[in-house]
C-alpha positions as CSV (number, residue, x, y, z in Angstrom):
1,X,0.0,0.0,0.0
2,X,1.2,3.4,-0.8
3,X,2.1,6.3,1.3
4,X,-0.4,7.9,-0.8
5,X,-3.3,6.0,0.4
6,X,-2.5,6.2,4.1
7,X,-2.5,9.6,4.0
8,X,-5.4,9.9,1.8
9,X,-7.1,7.9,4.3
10,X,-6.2,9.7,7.2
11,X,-7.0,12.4,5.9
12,X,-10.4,11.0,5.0
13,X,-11.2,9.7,8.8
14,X,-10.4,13.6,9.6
15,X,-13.2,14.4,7.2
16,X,-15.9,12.8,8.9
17,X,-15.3,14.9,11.7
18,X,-17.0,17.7,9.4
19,X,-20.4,16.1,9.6
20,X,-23.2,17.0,12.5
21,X,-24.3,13.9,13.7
22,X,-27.8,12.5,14.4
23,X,-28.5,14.6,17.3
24,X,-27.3,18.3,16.2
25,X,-29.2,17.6,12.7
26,X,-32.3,16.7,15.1
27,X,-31.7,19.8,16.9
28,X,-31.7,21.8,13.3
29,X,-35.0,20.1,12.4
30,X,-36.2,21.8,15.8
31,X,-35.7,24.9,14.3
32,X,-38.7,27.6,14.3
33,X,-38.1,28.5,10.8
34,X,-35.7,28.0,7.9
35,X,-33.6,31.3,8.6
36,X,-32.9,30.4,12.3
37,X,-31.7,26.7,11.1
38,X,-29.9,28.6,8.4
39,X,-28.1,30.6,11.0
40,X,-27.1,28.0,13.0
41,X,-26.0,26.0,10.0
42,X,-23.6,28.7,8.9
43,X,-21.7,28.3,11.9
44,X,-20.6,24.5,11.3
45,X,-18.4,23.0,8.5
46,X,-21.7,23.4,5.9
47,X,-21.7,27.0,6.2
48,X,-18.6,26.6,3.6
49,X,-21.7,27.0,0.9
50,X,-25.2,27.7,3.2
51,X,-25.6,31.2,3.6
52,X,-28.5,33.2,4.9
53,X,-30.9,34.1,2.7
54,X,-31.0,31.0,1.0
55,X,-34.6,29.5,-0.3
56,X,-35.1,26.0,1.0
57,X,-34.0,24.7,-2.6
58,X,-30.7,26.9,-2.6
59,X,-30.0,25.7,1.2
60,X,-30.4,22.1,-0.2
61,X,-27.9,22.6,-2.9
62,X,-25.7,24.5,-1.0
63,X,-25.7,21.7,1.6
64,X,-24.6,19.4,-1.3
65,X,-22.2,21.0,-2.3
66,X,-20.3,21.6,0.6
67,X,-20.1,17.6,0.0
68,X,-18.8,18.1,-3.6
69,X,-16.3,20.4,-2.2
70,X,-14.7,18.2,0.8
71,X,-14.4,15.1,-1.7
72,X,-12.8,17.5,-4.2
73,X,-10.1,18.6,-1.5
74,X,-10.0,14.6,-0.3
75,X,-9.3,13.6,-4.3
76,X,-6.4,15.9,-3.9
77,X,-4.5,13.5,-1.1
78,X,-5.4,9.9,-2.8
79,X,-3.9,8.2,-5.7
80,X,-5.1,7.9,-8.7
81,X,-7.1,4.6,-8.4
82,X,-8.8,6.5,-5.4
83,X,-9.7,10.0,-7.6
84,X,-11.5,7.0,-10.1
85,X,-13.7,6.2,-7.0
86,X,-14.9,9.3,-6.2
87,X,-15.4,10.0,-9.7
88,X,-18.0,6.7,-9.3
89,X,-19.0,7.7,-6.4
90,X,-20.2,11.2,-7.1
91,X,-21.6,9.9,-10.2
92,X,-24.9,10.6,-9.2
93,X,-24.4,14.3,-9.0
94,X,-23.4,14.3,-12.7
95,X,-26.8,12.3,-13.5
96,X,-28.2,15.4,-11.2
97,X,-26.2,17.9,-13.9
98,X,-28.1,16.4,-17.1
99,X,-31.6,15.9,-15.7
100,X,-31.5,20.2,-14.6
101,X,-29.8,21.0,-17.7
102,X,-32.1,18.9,-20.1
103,X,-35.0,21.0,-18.0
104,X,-33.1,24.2,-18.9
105,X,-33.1,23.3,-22.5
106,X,-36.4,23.1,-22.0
107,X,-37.5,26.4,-21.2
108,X,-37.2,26.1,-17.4
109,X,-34.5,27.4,-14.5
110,X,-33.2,25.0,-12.3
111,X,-30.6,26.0,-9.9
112,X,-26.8,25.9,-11.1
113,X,-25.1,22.6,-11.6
114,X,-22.9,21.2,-9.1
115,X,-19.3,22.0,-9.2
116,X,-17.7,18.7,-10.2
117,X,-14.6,19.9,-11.0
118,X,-11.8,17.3,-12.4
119,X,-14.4,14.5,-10.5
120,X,-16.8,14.8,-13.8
121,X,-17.5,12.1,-16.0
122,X,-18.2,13.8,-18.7
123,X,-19.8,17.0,-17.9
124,X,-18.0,19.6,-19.8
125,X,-18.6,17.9,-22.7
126,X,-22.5,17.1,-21.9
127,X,-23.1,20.9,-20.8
128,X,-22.3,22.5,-23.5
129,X,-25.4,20.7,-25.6
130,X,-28.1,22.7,-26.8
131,X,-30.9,20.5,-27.4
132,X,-31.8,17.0,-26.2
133,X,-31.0,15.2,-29.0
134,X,-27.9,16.7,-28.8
135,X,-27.4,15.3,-25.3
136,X,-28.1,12.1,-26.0
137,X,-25.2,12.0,-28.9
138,X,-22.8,13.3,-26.4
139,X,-24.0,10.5,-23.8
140,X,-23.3,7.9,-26.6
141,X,-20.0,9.0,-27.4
142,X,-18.9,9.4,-23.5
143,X,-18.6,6.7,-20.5
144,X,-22.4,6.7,-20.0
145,X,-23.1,5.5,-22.7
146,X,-26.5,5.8,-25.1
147,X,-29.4,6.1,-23.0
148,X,-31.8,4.8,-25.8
149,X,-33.5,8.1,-26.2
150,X,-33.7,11.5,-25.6
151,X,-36.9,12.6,-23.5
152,X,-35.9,13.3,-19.8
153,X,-37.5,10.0,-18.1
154,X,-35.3,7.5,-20.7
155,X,-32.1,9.8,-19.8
156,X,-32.3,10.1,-16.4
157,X,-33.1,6.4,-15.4
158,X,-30.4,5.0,-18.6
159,X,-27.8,7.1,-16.5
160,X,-28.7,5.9,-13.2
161,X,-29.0,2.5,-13.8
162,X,-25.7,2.5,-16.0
163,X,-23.8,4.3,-12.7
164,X,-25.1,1.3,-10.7
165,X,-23.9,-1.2,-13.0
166,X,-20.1,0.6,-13.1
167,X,-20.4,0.9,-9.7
168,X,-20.7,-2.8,-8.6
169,X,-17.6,-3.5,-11.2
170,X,-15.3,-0.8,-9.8
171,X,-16.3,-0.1,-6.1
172,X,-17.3,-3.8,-4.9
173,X,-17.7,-2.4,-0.8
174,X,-20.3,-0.2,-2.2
175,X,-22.2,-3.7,-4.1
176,X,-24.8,-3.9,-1.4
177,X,-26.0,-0.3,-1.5
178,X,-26.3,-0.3,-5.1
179,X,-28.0,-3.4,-5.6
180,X,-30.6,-2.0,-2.8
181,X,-30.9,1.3,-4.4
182,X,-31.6,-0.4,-7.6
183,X,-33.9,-2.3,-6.5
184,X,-35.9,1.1,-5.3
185,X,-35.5,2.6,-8.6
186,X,-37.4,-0.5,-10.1
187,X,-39.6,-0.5,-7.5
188,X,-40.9,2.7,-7.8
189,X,-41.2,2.3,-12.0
190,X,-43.0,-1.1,-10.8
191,X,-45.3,1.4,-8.7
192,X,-46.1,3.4,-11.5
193,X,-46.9,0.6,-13.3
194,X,-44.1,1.7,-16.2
195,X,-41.4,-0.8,-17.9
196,X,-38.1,0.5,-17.4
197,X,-36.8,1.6,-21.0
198,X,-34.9,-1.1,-22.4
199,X,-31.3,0.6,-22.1
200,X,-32.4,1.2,-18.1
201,X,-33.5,-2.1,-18.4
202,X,-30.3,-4.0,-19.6
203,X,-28.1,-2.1,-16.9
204,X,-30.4,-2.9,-14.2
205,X,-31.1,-6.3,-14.7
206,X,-27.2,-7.0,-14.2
207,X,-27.5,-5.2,-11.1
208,X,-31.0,-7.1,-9.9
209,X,-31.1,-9.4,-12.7
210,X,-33.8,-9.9,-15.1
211,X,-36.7,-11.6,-13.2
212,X,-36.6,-8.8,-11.2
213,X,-36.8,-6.0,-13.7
214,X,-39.6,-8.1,-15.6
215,X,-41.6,-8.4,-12.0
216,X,-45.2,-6.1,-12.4
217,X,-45.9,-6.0,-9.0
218,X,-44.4,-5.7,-5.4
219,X,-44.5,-8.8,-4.2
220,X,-43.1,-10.2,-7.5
221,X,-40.0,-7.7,-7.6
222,X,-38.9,-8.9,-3.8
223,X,-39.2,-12.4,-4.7
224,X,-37.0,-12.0,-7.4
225,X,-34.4,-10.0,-5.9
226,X,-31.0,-11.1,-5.5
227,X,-30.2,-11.7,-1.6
228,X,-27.7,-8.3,-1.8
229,X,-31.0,-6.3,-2.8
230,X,-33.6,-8.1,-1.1
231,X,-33.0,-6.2,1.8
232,X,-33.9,-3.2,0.5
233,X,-37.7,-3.9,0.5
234,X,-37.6,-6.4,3.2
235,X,-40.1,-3.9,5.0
236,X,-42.0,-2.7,2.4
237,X,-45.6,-4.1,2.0
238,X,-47.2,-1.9,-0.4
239,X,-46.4,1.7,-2.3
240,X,-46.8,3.8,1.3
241,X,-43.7,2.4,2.7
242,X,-41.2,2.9,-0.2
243,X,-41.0,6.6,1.2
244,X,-39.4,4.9,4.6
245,X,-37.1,2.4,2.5
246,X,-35.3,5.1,1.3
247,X,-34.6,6.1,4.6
248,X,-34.0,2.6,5.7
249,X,-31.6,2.8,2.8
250,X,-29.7,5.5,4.5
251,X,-29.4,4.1,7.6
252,X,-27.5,0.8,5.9
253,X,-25.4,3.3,3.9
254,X,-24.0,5.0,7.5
255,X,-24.2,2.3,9.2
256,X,-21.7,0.3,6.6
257,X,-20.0,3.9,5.8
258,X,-18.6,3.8,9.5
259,X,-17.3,0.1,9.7
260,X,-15.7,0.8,6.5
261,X,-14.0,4.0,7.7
262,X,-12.8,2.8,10.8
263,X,-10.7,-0.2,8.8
264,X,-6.7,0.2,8.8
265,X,-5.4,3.1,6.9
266,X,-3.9,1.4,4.5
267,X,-7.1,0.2,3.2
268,X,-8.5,1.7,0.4
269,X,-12.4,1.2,1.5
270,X,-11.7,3.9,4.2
271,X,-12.4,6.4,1.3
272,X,-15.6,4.8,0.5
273,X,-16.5,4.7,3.9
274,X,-15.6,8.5,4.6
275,X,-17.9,9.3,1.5
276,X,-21.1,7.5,2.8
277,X,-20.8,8.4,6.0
278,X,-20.8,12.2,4.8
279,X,-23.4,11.7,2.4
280,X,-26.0,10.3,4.7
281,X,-25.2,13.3,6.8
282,X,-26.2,15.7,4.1
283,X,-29.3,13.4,3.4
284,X,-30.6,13.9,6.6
285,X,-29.2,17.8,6.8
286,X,-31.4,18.4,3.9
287,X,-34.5,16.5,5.7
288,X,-34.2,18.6,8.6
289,X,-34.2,21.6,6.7
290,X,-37.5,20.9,5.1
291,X,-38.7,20.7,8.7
292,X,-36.9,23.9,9.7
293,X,-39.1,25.1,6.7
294,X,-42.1,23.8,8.3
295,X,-42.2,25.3,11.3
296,X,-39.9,22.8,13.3
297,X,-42.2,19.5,13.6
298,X,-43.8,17.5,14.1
299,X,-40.2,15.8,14.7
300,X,-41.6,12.3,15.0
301,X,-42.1,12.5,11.5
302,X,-38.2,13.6,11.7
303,X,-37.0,10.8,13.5
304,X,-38.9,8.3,11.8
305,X,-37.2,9.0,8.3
306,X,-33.8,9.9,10.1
């Protein structure tokens, strides 16, 4: 193992110091409004990109991005077999990138794209299409690949389906979560009572496989889930509770993120550890937020989903 990793890694544990924890986040829920939690936000390692004044939407972003920015700063102290993982691993925030800008093409104004820097894909290339057809040529021609089509639906779920596919190839700790996430994603088309387009369809069935992304209903889908996915809607009796897997989903993610972390430094899944463990806090910054928003309650509904 390099010298390179080990400090990359130790760097990494040092970063998950620059999350709030379940109980300050609960405390933020508590918040009377959304400028008090933005206040108190600003004073912790998320005010990097939260500032007061922000709309709940902005605040969100901002939140996000503070993520973007630590695991840009971390991609500065690993090798370069550990800047190809957090490229994977912030995958989804490119996926994020297309699905606002093929809304800007169309006329509407989502808010500015995350800051991906040298942790892109193949953003640069993808933002600077002017029409959706034109985005789906410069999907073909990159590592995403050609979603099949060009309306947002067919892009969004081609791209997230092909991230979970390269992710169970290149980050194997991180199998588990996919294959679980996947199995949401199909779950909620399942819901909707909508086929997953056929290029979503060939990525996830070698996530799930394909009895699973054939399965009409519920039931069907967690029958023929794999054993690494199953677990994912092991609680899930009809559409209500998919709202609650998700969150269940999060609580696996941290809960794995933190036994990864804490493994030798000279281990490279200490990265991938460090990286769940700070995105589940900004999953559950943003939830509290929204309650902030609210008023500050009810938190039962808070702790429930966090």
């Amino acid at each position: 193992m390099s010298v390179s990793w080990v400090a990359g890694n130790v760097r990494a544990r040092a970063m998950t110091r620059r999350r709030l924890g379940r109980v300050a986040v609960r405390d933020l829920a508590a918040s009377p409004s959304l400028a008090v939690a933005l206040e108190a936000l600003g004073r912790t390692p998320y005010g990097h990109d939260v500032r007061e004044g922000h709309t709940l939407a902005q605040a969100q972003r901002a939140v996000v991005e503070t993520l973007v920015w630590n695991v840009r700063v971390l991609s500065g102290w690993v090798p370069r077999a550990g800047v190809g993982t957090l490229r994977v691993l912030l995958g989804v925030l490119e996926t994020a990138n297309v699905e606002d800008h093929l809304l800007r093409l169309a006329g509407a104004d989502p808010l500015p794209p995350y800051r991906l820097g040298g942790l892109a894909t193949a953003w640069r290339r993808l933002s600077a299409t002017t029409s959706a057809e034109d985005m789906q040529r410069a999907l073909a021609a990159s590592p995403w690949g050609d979603p099949g089509g060009a309306t947002p639906r067919v892009v969004s779920l081609a791209m997230r389906t092909a991230l979970a596919d390269r992710t169970m190839a290149s980050v194997p700790s991180a199998g588990s979560w996919v294959a679980g996430a996947t199995a949401l994603l199909v779950a909620r088309e399942v819901v909707e009572r909508r086929a997953l387009p056929p290029r979503a369809e060939l990525a996830a069935s070698r996530v799930v496989g394909p009895l699973a992304c054939a399965a009409r209903t519920l039931p069907e889908l967690a029958a023929a889930l794999p054993a690494s996915a199953r677990w994912a809607l092991a609680e899930v009796r009809d559409p209500a509770d998919l709202w609650q897997a998700e969150a269940h989903w999060w609580t696996r993610v941290e809960r794995d993120g933190f036994a990864l972390a804490r493994r030798a430094a000279s281990d490279p899944e200490v990265l991938v550890g460090t990286v769940a463990v700070m995105a589940a806090d900004v999953w559950r910054v943003r939830a509290a937020l929204e309650v902030a928003a609210r008023g500050g309650g009810p938190l039962e509904v808070f702790d429930a989903v966090a």
